[in-house]
N, C-alpha and C positions, 0 to 999 in steps of 0.2 A: 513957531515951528517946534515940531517934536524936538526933547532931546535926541532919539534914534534916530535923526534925519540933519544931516550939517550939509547946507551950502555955500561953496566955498568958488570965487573968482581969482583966476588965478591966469595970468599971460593973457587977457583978452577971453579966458575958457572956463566957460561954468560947469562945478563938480558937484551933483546932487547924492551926496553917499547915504543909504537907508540903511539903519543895523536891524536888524532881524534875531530871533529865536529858532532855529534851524524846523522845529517841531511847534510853529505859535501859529494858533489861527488867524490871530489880529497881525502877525505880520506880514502872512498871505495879502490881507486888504490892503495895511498900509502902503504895500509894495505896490500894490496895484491901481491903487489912489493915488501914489504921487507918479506913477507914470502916463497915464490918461488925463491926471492933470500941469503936468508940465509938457507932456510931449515931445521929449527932447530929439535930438540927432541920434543918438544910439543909446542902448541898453547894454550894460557890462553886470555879470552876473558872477557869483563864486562857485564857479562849475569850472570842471576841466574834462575835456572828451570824454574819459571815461566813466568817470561819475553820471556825468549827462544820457552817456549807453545807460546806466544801471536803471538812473532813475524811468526812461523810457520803457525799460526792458526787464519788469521786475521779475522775472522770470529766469535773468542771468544767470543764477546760483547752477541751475540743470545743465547748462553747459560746461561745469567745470571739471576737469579732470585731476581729481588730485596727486595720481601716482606724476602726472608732468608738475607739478607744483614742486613738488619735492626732491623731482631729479634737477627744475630748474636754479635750485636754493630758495625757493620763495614762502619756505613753512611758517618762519614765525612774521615775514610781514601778511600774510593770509590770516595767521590767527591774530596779531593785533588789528585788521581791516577788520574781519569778522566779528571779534569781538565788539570794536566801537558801532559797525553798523548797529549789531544786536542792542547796543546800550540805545543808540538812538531810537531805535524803531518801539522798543519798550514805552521811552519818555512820552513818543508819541501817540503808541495806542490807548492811553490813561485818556488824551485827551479827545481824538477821532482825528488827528494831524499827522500824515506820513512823513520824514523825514523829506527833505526839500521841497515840498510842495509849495514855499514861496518862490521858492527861483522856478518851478515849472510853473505857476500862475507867471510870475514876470514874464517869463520866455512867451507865453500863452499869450497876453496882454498886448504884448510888444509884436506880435505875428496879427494881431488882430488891427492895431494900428498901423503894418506894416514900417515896423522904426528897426532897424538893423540891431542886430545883436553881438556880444564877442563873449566870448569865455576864457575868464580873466586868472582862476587860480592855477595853482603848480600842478602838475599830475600828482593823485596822491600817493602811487607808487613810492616815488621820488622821494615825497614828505617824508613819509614811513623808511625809505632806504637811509635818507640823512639822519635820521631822529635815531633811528638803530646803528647807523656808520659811528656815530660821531657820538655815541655811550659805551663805558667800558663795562664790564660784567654787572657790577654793580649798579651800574645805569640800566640797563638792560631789564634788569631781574626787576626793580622798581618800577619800568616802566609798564612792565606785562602785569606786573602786581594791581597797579592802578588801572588799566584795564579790565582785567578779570575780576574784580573788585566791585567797579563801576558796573558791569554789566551783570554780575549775580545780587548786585543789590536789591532787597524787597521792598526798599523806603520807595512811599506810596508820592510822587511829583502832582502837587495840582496845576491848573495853568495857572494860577497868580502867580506859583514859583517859578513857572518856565518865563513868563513875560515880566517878573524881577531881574531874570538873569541879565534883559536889555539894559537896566539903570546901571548909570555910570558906576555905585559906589560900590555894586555887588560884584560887578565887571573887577575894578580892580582891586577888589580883595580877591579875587578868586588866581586873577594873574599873578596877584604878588606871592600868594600860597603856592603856586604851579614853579613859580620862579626858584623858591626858596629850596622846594622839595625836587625840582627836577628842571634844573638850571637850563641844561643842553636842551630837552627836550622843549620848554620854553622858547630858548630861540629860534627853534628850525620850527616849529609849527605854528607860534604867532610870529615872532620878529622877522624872520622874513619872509612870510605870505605877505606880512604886511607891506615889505620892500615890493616884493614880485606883484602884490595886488596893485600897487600904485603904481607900478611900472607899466604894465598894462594898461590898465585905465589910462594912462596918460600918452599911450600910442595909439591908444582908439579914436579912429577918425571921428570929426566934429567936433565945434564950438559947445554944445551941449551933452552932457552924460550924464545916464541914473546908473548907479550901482548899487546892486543888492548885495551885501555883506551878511556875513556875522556880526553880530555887536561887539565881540570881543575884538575885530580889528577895523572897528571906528574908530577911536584916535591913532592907532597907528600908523593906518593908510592914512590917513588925513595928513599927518605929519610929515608922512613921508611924500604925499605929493608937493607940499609946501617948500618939502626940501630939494625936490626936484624942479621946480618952478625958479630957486634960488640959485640954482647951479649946484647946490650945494653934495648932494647926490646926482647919481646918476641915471639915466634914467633905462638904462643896460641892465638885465638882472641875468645873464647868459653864466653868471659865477655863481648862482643858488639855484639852478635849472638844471645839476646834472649830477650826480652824485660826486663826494669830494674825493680827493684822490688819494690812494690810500699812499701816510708815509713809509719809510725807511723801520720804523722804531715798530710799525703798527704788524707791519709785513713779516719782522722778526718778531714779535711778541706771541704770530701762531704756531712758532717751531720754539718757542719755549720751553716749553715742559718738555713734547717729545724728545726734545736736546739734551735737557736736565739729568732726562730718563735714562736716554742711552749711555750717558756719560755716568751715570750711577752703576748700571749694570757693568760698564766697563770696569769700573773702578773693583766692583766688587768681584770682579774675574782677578784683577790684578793685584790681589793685598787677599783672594781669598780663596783662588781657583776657580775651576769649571762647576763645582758644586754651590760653592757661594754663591754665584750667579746665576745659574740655574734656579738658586732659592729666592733670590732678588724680583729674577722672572716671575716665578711661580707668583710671589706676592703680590704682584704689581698689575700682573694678571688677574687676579681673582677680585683686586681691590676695585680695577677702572670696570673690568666684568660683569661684576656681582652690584652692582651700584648703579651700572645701565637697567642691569634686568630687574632691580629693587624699582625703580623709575617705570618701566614697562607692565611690573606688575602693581603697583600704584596706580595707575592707568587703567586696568583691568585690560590689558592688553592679551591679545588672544597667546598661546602657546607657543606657536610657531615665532613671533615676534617677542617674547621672553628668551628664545633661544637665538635669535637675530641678533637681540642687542647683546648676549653674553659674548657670543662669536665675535660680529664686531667691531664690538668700544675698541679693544687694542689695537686694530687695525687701523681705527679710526679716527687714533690718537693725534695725527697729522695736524685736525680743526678737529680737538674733543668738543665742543661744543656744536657742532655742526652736524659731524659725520653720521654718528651713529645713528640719530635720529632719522639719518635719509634710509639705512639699510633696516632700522626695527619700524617705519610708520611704512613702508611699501610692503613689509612684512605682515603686516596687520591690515594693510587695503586689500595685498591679495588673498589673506585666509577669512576675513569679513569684507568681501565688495562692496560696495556703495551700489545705493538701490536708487531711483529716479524719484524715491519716496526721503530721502536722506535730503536729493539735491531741493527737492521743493520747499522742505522744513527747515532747511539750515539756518536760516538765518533768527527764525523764530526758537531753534533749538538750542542752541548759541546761546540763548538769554538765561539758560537756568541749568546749575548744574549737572540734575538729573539729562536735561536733553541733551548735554555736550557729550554724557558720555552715553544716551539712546543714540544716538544719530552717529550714522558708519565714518560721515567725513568730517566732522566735527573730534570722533573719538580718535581717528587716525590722526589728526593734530596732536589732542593728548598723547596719545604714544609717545610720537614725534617729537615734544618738548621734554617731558618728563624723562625719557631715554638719553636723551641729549643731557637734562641738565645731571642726570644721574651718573653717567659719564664723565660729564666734567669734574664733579664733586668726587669723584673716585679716581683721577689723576691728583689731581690739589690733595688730596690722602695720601695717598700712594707715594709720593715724593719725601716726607719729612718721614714714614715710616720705611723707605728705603736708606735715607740717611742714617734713621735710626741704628739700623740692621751694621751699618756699616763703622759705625762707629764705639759698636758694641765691643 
C-alpha cells in the first residue's frame, strides 16, 4: 500500500485515509482508484459547505460585495482566503490541476457508485478567524507576510514538486518549519483540523470509510482517531468549531493605547495647561494621521480615501488597527467601484503584484490594510513621542 494511503481498524471499523496534493493529478486517480476499489460505506472528504459552493461555483468571486465585507469586519480574513486561494490556483495552472479537483473527482466517483458522502473539515471562515484570534500583532503581520509572500512568488512548482510534497519526510520538515516560525498558526490550521477531521470521520455512519485528506494531516488525523478509539480524546470537537472567546486581558489590550493617550493628553493639560495639550493633540494627531494616509498612499489609494484615512485614524483609534481601514477601503470602493470585470479576475489578479493593485477589489483591500497598519504604527509613535513632550 501507498505510503499516502494508511488503513487502519479500529473498534470493529475500517479507516481508509488517502493523503493528497491539493493541485496533483496522480492524486485525482489515486483517490479514485481506491474508492471504486474498496467500495466502502461512505466517502469523507476535506471540504466544508462552503468550499464545496466555491469549488461548484467558480464563478463565486462576482457575487461579492466588498463594501459589506468591510462594514462586516471581514477585510483581512478576505485577503488572507484570497490570497491563499491565489497561491493555490497558481501551483495549479503550471500543472493543468484546479485546486481540489481530487475531492470533486471523489465526490464525482462516490455519486457514480452511489456510496453516501460527509464533509468532514472546519468551515474555513473559522480556521482563518481562530488563526488570526489567537495571533498577537506580531503573529499577525507574519502571518499576512507568508501569504503575500507565497502567493507573489515566481518560483517555477513542477509536479514532481507538488507530488514530493505527499512524502512523509518533506511533509514534516515543512511542519516543523511552520511550527517554529509560526507556532499559533501551526495549531489552529493543522493540529486541530486534524482533531476536528478525525472527529468527524469517526461519526460518519458505517463500518467502512475513504477519506480524502491533505497529506499534511495524515498522521495526525490518524493519531488522533487512534486516540479516540482509546477513549483517550474525545470524540466532541464543539470547543475548535467556534471561535475562542475573547479574554479579560484581550478585551482591555484594545482600549490600551487610546487609554494611554488620553491619560497623556491629560497629564499634559495638568503640569502644562490648555496649550500644552492642545500641543500634545496636535502631535498625536498628525502622527496616527499622517501614517494612515502615508499607508493609503502606498497603496496608490485614490484621493478621496488619502483624505478618509487622515480624517479617520484618530477617530479610529478605539481598534487602531481595524477602524480606519473600514472608513479609507469604502472610501476607495466608492471613488474606484468595482466592475463585474474585477469580480471575474480576482482571484487570478490576486496572484501577482501588478494585478492586486489593477484590479478595483483586490486594490480596496490594499487600502484597507496598509491604512490600518499605517495607523497603527502612528499610535505605537505617537505614545513615547508624547511622553517625550512631557517630560521635557
Amino acid at each position: 500500500m501507498k505510503q499516502t494511503v494508511r488503513e487502519i481498524e479500529l473498534n470493529g471499523r475500517k479507516f481508509i485515509l488517502v493523503g493528497t496534493a491539493h493541485v496533483s493529478r496522480e492524486s485525482m486517480e489515486e483517490a479514485a482508484a481506491v474508492i471504486r476499489g474498496e467500495h466502502p460505506d461512505r466517502v469523507c472528504v476535506e471540504l466544508d459547505e462552503g468550499r464545496l459552493q466555491a469549488l461548484q461555483n467558480e464563478k463565486g468571486w462576482q457575487e461579492l460585495d466588498i463594501s459589506k465585507v468591510l462594514r462586516d469586519g471581514k477585510g483581512f480574513l478576505l485577503l488572507a482566503n484570497l490570497v491563499l486561494s491565489s497561491f493555490q490556483k497558481k501551483m495549479g495552472s503550471e500543472i493543468g490541476v484546479k485546486p481540489g479537483d481530487e475531492m470533486k473527482e471523489s465526490l464525482k466517483v462516490a455519486g457514480e457508485l452511489s456510496i453516501p458522502t460527509s464533509l468532514v473539515d472546519r468551515p474555513i471562515q473559522i480556521t482563518l478567524q481562530r488563526a488570526w484570534a489567537k495571533n498577537g500583532f506580531i503573529g499577525k503581520s507574519k502571518l499576512l507576510a507568508t501569504l503575500v509572500s507565497s502567493a507573489f512568488s515566481d518560483e517555477n512548482i513542477s509536479e514532481e514538486d507538488i507530488e514530493g510534497l505527499k512524502e512523509q519526510g518533506a511533509m514534516d520538515a515543512m511542519m516543523s518549519e511552520l511550527a517554529a516560525y509560526l507556532p499559533t498558526v501551526k495549531e489552529v490550521l493543522i493540529d486541530e483540523r486534524d482533531r476536528y477531521l478525525a472527529s468527524h470521520i469517526w461519526e460518519a455512519p458505517g463500518t467502512c470509510s475513504v477519506s480524502i485528506l491533505g497529506a499534511g494531516h495524515l498522521p495526525g488525523t490518524e493519531q488522533a482517531l487512534r486516540d479516540i478509539a482509546s477513549g483517550k480524546i474525545s470524540s466532541d470537537a464543539s470547543d475548535i468549531s467556534s471561535l475562542p472567546p475573547k479574554t479579560l486581558a484581550s478585551k482591555l489590550g484594545g482600549l490600551a493605547i487610546p487609554a494611554l493617550i488620553i491619560a497623556l493628553l491629560g497629564a499634559g493639560f495638568f503640569t502644562g495647561g490648555t496649550a500644552a495639550s492642545l500641543d500634545m493633540l496636535v502631535r498625536w494627531l498628525l502622527w496616527n494621521g499622517s501614517l494612515a494616509a502615508v499607508g493609503t498612499i502606498l497603496a496608490f489609494g485614490h484621493p478621496a480615501a488619502v483624505i478618509t484615512a487622515f480624517v479617520a485614524a484618530p477617530v479610529a483609534t478605539i481598534n487602531p488597527f481595524v477602524g480606519v481601514g473600514l472608513f479609507s477601503g469604502l472610501a476607495q470602493a466608492w471613488a474606484r467601484k468595482p466592475r463585474v470585470v474585477d469580480m471575474e479576475t480576482l482571484a487570478t489578479d490576486a496572484g501577482s503584484v501588478k494585478g492586486f493593485y489593477r484590479n478595483r477589489i483586490s486594490h480596496v483591500l490594499l487600502v484597507f490594510f496598509l491604512s490600518s497598519l499605517g495607523g497603527a504604527i502612528g499610535n505605537f509613535i505617537a505614545v513615547p513621542a508624547l511622553i517625550g513632550t512631557l517630560v521635557k
